[in-house]
N, C-alpha and C positions, 0 to 999 in steps of 0.2 A: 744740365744747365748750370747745377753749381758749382760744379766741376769747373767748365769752362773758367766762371767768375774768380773763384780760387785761386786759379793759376797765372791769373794775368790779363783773361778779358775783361774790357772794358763797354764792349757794344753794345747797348741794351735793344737798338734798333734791330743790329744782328741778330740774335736770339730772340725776338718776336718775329719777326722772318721764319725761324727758320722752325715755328713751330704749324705751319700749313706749307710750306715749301713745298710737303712731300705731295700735293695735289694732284699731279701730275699722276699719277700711279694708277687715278680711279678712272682714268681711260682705257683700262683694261678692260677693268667689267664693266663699263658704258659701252666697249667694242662689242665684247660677250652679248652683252644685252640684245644688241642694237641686229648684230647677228639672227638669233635668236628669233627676236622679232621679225625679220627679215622671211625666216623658213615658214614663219609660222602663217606670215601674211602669203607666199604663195603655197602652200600647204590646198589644196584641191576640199574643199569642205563638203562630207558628206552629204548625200540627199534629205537627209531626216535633220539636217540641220539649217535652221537660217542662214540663208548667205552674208556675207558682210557688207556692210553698205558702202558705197565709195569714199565717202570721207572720213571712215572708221581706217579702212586699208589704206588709204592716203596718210592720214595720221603715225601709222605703225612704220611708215616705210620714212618720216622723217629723219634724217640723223637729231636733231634737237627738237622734243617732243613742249619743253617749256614754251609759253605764251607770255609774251614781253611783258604784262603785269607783275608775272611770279616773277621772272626774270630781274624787275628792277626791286623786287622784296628783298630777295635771294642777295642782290649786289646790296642796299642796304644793310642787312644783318651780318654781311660780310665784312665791311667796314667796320659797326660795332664790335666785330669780333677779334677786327687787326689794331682796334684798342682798348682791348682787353687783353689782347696777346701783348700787347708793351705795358699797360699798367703789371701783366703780372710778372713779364722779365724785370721789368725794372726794380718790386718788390726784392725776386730772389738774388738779386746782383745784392741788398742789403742787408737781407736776414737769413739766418739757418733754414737750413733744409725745413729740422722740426717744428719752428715757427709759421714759414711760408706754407706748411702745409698743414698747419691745423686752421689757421685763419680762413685756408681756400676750401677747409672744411665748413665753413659757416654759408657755402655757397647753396648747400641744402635747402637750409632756412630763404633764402633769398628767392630758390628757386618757388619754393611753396607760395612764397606772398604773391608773389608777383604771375605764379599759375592761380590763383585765387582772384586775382584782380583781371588778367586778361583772357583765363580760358574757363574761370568760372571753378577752377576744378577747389572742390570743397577740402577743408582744415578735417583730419582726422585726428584721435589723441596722438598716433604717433610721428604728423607731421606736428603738432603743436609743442611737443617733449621735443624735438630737434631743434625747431628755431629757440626757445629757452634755451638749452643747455648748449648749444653749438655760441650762442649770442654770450650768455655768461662766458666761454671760456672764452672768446676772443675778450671780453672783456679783463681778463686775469689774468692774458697775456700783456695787452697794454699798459697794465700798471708795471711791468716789470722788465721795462724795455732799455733796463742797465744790463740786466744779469746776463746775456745771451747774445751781447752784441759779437760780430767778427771782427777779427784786427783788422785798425784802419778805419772802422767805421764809425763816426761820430753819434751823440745822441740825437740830434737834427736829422742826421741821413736814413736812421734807424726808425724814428717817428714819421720820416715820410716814405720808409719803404715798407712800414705798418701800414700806413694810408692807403696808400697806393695798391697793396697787395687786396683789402678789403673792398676801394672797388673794385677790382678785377672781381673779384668773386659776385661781388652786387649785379655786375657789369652780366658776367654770366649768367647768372641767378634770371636777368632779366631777358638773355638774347633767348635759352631754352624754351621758356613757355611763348617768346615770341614766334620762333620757330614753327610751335606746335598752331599757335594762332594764323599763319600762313597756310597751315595744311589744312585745316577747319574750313578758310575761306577761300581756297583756290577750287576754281569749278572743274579743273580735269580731275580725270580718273587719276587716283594717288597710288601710280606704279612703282614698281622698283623702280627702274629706270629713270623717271622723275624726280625719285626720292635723291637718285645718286649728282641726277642734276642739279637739283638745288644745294646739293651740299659741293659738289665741285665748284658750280659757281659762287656759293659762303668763300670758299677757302681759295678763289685764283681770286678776288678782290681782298681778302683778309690780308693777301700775301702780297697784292699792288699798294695797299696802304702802309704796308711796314720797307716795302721796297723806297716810295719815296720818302719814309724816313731816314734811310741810308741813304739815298745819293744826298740829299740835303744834308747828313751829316756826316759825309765823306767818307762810312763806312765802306764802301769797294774799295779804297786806295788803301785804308791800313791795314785789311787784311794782309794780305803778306807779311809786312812791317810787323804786325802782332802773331802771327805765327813766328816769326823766326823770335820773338823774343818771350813764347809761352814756355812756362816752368814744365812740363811735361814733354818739352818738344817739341819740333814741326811737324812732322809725321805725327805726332798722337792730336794736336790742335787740330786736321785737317778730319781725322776721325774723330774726334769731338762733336764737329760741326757736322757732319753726313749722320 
């Protein structure tokens, strides 16, 4: 991603796209699954075995096993997540690699609070040693937000692509134990295939919310435009982005 920024892109909308884009893929092993499931429900069941009850084999032979509750969680946390996917391109479009990824190291820490607060899950010494010292360095980075800037980048642009980058990481800190908080309270059975559900549908609404960031900011049109004029070339800009 910083690659891209380096050479010439400009998209920030682009590159938070294109970081669930690849969703589409986990329709394989949802097919697998769903297969799978399929044998298994007409599968002849031994004598010495309880029979399945009809709305158990009904359930199995569904292609989408989610219940419109999880379903509208699943699309919420999805959203959180396609703005956290632009809070953190828009970060590394303004800080070093070694910057943007020690800050999104403090995502640890975030993640503990805030599992602390919504799944209960208790502070141990060595989640309490991460938020300190994860907290302190982003702290030590901030004060020193001259030394490391990229060419072109102002101290203004540099201070809010600090910002920006820490929440993302907040942002995340907070979707994970959410996540886990759906799984706690959704009353199906927590299958694979469920599990894959809810994260297909995280990441095809992650990837609708960063979509209408683009049409609204006319990224489909300049891509081309910016491929023919990236420093590494057209052909490498189109393998950049894949």
């Amino acid at each position: 991603m910083r690659l891209y920024f380096i050479h010439g892109g400009k998209r920030v909308w682009l590159s938070s796209f294109l970081e669930t884009a690849g969703f589409p893929l986990m329709l394989l092993p949802l097919t697998v699954s769903y297969i799978k499931r399929r044998r298994i429900n007409h599968r002849p069941p031994p004598s010495t075995t309880t029979v399945i009850t009809t709305d158990i084999a009904a359930e199995k032979l569904n292609i989408i096993s989610m219940k419109p509750p999880l379903f509208f969680a699943a699309a919420f946390i999805g959203i959180l997540t396609g703005l956290d996917d632009y809070l953190y391109a828009f970060g590394v479009a303004r800080l070093p690699i070694s910057t943007s990824a020690l800050i999104i190291a403090s995502q640890l820490g975030f993640t503990a609070v805030f599992a602390f607060i919504l799944v209960k899950q208790k502070f141990t010494a060595f989640s309490v040693n991460a938020v300190v010292l994860l907290t302190v360095g982003a702290g030590v980075l901030a004060m020193h937000t001259s030394g490391d800037r990229p060419d072109g980048v102002s101290v203004r642009q540099y201070v809010i692509g600090f910002l920006t980058t820490v929440a993302a990481s907040a942002l995340y800190g907070f979707v994970l134990p959410l996540i886990e908080l759906v799984y706690k309270k959704t009353k199906q059975p927590l299958t694979y295939s469920l599990v894959m559900e809810i994260q297909f549908v995280m990441c095809l609404f992650a990837t609708l919310f960063c979509a209408v960031g683009m049409i609204v900011n006319n990224d489909f049109k300049v891509i081309p435009r910016e491929a023919r004029n990236f420093g590494l070339g057209e052909r490498t800009y189109y393998v950049v982005l894949v």
